[in-house]
N, CA and C atoms as a LAMMPS dump frame, in Angstrom:
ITEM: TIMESTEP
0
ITEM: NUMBER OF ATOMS
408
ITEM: BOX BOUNDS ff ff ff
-5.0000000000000000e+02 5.0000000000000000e+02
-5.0000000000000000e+02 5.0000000000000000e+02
-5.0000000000000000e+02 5.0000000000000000e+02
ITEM: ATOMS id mol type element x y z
1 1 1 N -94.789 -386.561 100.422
2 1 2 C -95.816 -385.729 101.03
3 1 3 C -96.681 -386.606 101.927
4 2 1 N -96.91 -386.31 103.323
5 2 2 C -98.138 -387.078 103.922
6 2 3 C -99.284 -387.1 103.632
7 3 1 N -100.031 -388.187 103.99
8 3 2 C -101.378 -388.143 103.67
9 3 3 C -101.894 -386.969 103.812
10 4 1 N -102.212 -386.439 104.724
11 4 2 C -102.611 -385.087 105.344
12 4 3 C -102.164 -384.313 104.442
13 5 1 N -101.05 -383.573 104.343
14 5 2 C -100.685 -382.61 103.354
15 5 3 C -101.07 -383.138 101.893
16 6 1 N -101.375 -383.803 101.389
17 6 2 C -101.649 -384.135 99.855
18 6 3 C -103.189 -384.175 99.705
19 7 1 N -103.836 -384.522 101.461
20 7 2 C -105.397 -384.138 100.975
21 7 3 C -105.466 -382.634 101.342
22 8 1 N -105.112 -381.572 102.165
23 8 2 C -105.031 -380.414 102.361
24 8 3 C -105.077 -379.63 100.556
25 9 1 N -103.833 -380.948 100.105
26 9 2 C -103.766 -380.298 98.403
27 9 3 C -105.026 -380.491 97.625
28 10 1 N -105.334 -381.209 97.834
29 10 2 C -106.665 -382.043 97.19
30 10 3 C -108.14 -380.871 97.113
31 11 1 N -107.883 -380.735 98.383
32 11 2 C -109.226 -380.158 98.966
33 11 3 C -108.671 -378.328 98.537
34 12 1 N -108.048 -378.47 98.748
35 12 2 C -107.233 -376.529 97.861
36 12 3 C -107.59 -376.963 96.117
37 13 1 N -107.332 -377.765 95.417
38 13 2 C -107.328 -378.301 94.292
39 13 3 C -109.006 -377.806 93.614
40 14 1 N -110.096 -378.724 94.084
41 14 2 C -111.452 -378.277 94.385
42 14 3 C -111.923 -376.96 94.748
43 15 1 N -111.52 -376.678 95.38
44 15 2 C -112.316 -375.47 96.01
45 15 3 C -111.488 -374.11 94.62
46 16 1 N -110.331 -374.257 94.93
47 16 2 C -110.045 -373.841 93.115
48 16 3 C -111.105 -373.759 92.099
49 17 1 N -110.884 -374.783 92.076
50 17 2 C -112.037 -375.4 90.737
51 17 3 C -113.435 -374.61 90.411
52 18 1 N -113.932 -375.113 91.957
53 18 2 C -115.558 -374.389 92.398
54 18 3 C -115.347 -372.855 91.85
55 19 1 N -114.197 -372.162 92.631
56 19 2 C -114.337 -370.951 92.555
57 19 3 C -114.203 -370.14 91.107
58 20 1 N -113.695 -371.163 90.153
59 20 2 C -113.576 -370.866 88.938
60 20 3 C -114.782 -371.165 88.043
61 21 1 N -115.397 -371.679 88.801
62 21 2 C -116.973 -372.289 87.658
63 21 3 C -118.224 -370.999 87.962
64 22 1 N -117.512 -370.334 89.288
65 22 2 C -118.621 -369.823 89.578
66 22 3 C -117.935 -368.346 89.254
67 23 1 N -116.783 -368.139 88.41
68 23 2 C -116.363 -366.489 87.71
69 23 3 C -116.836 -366.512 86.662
70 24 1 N -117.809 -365.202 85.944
71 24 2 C -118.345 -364.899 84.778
72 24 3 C -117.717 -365.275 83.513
73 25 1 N -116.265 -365.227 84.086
74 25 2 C -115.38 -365.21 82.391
75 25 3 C -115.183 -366.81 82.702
76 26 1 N -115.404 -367.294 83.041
77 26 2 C -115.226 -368.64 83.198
78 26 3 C -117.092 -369.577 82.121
79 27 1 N -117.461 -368.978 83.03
80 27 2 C -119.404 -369.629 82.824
81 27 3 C -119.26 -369.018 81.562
82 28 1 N -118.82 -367.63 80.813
83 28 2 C -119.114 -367.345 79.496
84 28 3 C -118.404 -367.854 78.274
85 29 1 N -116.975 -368.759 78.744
86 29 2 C -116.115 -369.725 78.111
87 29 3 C -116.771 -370.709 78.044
88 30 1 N -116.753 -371.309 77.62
89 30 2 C -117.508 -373.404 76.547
90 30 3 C -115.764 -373.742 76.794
91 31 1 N -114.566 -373.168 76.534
92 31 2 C -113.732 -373.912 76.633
93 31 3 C -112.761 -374.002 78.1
94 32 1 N -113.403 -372.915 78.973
95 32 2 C -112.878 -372.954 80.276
96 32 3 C -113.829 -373.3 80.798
97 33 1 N -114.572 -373.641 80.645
98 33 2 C -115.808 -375.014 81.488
99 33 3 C -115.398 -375.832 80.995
100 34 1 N -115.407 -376.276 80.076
101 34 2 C -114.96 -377.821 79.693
102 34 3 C -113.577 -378.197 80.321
103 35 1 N -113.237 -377.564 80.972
104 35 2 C -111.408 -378.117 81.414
105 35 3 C -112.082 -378.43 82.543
106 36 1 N -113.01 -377.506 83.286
107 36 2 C -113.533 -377.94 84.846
108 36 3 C -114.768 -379.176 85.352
109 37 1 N -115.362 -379.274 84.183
110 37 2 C -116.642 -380.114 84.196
111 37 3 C -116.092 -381.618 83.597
112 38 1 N -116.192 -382.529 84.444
113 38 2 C -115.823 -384.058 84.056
114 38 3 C -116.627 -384.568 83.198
115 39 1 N -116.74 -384.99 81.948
116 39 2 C -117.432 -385.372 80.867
117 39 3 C -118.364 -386.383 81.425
118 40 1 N -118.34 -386.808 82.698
119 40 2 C -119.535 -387.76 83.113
120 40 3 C -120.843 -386.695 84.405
121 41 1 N -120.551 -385.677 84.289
122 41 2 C -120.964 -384.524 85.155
123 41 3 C -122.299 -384.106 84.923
124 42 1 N -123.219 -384.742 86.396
125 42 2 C -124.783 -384.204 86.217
126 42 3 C -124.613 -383.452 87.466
127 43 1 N -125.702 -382.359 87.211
128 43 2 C -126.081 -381.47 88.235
129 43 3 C -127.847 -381.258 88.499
130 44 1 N -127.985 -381.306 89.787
131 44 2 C -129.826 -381.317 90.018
132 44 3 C -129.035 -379.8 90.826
133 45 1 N -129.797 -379.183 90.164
134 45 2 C -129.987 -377.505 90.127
135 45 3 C -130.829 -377.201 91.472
136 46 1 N -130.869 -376.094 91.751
137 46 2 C -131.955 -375.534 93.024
138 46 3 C -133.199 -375.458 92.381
139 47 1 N -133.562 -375.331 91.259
140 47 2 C -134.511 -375.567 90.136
141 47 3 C -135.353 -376.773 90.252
142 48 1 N -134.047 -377.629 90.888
143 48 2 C -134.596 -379.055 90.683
144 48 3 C -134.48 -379.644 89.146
145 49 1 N -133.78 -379.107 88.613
146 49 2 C -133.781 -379.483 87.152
147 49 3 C -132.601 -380.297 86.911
148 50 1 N -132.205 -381.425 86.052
149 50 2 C -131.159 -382.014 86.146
150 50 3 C -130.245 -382.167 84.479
151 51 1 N -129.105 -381.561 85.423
152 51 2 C -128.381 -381.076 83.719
153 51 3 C -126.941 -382.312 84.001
154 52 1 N -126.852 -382.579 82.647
155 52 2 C -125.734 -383.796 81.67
156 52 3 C -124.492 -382.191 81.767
157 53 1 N -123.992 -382.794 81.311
158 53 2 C -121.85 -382.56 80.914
159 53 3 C -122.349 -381.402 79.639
160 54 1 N -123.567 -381.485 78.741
161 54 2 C -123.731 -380.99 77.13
162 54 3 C -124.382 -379.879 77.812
163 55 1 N -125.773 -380.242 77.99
164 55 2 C -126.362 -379.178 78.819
165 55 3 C -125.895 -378.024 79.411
166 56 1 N -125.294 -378.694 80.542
167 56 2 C -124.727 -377.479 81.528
168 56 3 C -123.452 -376.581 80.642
169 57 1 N -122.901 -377.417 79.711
170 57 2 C -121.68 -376.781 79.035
171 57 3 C -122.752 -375.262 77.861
172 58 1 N -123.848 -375.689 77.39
173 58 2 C -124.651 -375.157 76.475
174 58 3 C -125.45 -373.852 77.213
175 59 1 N -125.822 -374.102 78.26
176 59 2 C -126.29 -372.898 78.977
177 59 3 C -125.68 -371.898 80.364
178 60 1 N -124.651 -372.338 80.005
179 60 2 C -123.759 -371.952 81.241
180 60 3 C -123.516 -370.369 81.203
181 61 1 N -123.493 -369.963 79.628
182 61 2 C -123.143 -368.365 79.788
183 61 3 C -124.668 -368.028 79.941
184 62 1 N -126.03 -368.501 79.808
185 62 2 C -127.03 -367.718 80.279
186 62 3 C -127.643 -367.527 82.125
187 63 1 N -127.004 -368.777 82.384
188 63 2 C -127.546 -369.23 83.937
189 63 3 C -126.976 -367.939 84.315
190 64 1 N -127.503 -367.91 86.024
191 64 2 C -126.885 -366.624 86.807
192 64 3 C -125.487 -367.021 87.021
193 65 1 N -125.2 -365.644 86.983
194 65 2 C -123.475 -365.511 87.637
195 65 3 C -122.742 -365.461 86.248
196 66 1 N -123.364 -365.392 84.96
197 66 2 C -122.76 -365.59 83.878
198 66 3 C -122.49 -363.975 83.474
199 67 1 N -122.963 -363.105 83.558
200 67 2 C -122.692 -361.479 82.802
201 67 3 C -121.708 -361.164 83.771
202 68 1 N -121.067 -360.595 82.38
203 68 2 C -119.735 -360.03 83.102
204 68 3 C -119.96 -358.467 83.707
205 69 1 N -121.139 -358.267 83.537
206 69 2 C -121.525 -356.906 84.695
207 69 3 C -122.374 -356.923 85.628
208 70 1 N -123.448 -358.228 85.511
209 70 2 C -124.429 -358.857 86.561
210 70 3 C -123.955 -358.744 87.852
211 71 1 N -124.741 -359.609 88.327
212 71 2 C -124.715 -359.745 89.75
213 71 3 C -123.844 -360.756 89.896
214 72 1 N -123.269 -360.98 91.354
215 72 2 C -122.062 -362.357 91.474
216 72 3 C -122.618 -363.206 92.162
217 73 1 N -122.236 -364.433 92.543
218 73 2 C -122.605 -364.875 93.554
219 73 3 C -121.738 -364.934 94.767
220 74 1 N -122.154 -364.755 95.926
221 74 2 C -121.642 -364.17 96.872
222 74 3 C -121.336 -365.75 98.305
223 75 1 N -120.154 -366.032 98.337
224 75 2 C -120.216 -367.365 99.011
225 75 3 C -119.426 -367.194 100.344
226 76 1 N -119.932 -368.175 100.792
227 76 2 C -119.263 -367.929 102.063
228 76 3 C -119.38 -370.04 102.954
229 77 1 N -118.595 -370.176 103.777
230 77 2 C -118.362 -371.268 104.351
231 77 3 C -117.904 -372.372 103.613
232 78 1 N -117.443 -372.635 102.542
233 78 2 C -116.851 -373.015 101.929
234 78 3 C -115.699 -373.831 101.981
235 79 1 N -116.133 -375.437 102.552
236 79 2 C -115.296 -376.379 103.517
237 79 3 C -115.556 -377.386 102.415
238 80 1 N -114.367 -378.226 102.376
239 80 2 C -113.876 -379.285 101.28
240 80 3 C -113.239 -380.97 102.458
241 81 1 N -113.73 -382.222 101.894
242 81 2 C -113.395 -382.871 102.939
243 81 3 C -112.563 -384.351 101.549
244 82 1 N -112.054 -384.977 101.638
245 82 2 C -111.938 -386.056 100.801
246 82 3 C -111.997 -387.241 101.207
247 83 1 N -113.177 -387.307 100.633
248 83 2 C -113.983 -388.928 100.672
249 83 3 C -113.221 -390.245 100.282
250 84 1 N -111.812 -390.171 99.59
251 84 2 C -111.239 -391.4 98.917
252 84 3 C -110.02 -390.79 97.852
253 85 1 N -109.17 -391.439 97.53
254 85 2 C -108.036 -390.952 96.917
255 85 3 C -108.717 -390.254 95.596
256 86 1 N -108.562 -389.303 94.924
257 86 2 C -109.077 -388.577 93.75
258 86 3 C -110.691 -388.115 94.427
259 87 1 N -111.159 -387.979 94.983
260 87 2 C -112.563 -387.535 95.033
261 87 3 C -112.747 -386.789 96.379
262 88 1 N -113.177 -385.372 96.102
263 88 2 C -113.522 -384.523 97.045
264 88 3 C -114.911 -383.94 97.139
265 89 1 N -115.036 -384.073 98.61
266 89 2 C -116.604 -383.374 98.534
267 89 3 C -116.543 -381.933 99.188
268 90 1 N -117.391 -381.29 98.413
269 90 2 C -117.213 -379.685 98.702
270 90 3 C -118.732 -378.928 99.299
271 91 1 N -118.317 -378.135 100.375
272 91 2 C -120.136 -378.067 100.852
273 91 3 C -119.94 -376.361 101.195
274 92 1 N -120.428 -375.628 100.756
275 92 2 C -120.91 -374.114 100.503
276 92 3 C -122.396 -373.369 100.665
277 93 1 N -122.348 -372.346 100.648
278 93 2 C -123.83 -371.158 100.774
279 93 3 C -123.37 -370.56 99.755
280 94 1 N -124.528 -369.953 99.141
281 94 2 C -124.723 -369.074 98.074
282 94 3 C -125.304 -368.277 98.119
283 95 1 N -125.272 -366.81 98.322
284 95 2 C -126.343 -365.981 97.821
285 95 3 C -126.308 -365.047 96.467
286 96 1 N -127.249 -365.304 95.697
287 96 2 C -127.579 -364.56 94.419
288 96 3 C -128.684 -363.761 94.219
289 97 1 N -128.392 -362.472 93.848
290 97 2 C -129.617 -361.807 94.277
291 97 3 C -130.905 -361.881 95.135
292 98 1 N -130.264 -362.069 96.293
293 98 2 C -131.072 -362.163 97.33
294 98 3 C -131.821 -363.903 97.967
295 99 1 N -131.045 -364.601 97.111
296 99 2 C -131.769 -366.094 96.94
297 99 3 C -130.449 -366.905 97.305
298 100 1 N -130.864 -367.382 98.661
299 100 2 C -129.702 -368.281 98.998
300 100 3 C -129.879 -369.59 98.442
301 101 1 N -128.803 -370.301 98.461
302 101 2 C -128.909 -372.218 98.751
303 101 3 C -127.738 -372.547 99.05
304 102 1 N -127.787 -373.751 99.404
305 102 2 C -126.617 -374.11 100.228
306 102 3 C -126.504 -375.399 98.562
307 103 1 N -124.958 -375.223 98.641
308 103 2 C -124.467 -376.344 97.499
309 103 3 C -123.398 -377.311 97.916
310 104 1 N -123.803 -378.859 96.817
311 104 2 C -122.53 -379.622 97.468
312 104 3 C -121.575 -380.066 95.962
313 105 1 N -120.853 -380.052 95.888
314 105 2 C -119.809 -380.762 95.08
315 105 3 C -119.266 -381.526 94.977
316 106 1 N -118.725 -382.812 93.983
317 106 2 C -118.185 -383.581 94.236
318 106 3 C -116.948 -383.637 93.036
319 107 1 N -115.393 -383.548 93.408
320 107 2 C -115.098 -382.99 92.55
321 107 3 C -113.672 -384.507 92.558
322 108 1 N -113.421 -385.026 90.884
323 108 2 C -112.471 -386.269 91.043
324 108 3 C -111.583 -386.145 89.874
325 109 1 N -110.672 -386.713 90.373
326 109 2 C -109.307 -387.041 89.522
327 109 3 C -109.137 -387.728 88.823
328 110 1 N -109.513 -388.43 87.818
329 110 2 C -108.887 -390.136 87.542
330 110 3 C -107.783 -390.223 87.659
331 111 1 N -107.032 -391.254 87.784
332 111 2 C -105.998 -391.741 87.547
333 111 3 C -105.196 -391.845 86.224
334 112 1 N -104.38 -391.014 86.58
335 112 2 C -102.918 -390.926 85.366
336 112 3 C -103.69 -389.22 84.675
337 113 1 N -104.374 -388.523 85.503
338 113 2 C -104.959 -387.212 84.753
339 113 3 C -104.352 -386.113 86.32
340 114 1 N -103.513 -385.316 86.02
341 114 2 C -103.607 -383.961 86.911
342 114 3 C -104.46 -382.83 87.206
343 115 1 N -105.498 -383.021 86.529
344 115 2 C -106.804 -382.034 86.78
345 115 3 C -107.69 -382.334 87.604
346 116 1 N -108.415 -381.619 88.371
347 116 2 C -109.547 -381.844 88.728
348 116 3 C -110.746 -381.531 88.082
349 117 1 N -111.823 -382.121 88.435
350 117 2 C -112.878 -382.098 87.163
351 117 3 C -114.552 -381.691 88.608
352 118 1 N -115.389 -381.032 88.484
353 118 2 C -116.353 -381.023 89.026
354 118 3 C -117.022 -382.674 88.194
355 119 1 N -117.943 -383.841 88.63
356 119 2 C -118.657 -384.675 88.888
357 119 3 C -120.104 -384.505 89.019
358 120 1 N -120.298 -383.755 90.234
359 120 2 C -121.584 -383.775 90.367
360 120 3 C -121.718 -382.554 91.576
361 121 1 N -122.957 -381.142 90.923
362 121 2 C -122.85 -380.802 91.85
363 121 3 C -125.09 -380.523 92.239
364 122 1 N -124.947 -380.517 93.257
365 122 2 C -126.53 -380.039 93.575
366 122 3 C -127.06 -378.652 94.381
367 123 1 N -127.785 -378.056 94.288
368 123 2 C -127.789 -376.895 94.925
369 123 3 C -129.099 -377.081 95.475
370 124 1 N -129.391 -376.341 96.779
371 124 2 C -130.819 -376.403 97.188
372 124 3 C -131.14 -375.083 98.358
373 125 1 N -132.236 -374.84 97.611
374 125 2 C -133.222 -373.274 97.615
375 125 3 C -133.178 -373.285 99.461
376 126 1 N -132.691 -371.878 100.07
377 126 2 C -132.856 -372.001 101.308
378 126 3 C -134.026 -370.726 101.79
379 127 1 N -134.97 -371.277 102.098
380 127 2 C -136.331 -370.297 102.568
381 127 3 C -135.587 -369.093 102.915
382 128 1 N -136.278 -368.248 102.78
383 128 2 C -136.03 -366.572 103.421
384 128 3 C -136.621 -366.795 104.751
385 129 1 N -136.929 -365.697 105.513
386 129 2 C -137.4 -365.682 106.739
387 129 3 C -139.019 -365.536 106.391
388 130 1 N -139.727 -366.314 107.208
389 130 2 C -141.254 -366.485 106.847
390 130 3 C -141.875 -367.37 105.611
391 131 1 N -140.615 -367.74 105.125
392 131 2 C -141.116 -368.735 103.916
393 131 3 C -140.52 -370.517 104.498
394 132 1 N -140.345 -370.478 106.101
395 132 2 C -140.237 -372.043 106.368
396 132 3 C -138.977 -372.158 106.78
397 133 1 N -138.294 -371.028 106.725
398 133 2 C -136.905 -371.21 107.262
399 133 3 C -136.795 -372.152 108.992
400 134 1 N -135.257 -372.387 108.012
401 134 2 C -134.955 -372.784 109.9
402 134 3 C -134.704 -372.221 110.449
403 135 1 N -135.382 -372.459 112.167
404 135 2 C -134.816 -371.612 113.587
405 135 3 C -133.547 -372.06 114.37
406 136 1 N -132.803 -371.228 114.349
407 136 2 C -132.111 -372.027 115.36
408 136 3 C -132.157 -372.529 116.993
């Protein structure tokens, strides 16, 4: 496989991943998060709050996007680039009930493991209109 085609895989691999952390029946599983979340995995929230591998595994069915009749989160632009053999960075928008942020991911392989694992992801609060937004 060429370089190119095996990061094309890479970056399909991730964005997988993402899209599975962020399905209800996924966030309300402890054991289908744990296949996606890399046991060394912090996240600084749009909250600003910063959650460990235990944490995020412990409150994952209450955070948003977790009820399986709630609201979803609704994404869009959703471009994946790879920074180095096993490690992809993933950069997205979010809107959840009415509350955007733009999120980044960083999602890695080790060596001699076929999974991908989310690492580290951060999210950050994007103003509405009149609360500081940007103009273009």
């Amino acid at each position: 496989m060429s370089q190119e085609a095996q990061e094309s895989t890479d970056v399909s691999a991730a964005i997988d991943g993402e899209l599975r952390l962020l399905d209800p029946a996924v966030r309300l599983s402890r054991s289908a998060a744990e296949t996606l979340l890399d046991p060394e995995f912090v996240e600084v929230g749009a909250s600003g709050r910063r959650w460990t591998y235990e944490e995020m595994l412990a409150a994952l069915p209450e955070l948003d996007g977790g009820g399986s009749d709630g609201p979803r989160f609704e994404i869009s632009g959703m471009t994946g680039v790879v920074l180095a053999p096993g490690l992809v960075h993933l950069t997205y928008e979010t809107v959840f009930n009415g509350r955007r942020a733009r999120r980044s991911s960083l999602w890695r392989r080790r060596d001699g493991e076929s999974s991908w694992r989310m690492y580290y992801h951060q999210g950050t609060p994007v103003p509405g209109v009149g609360e500081g937004a940007e103009r273009s």
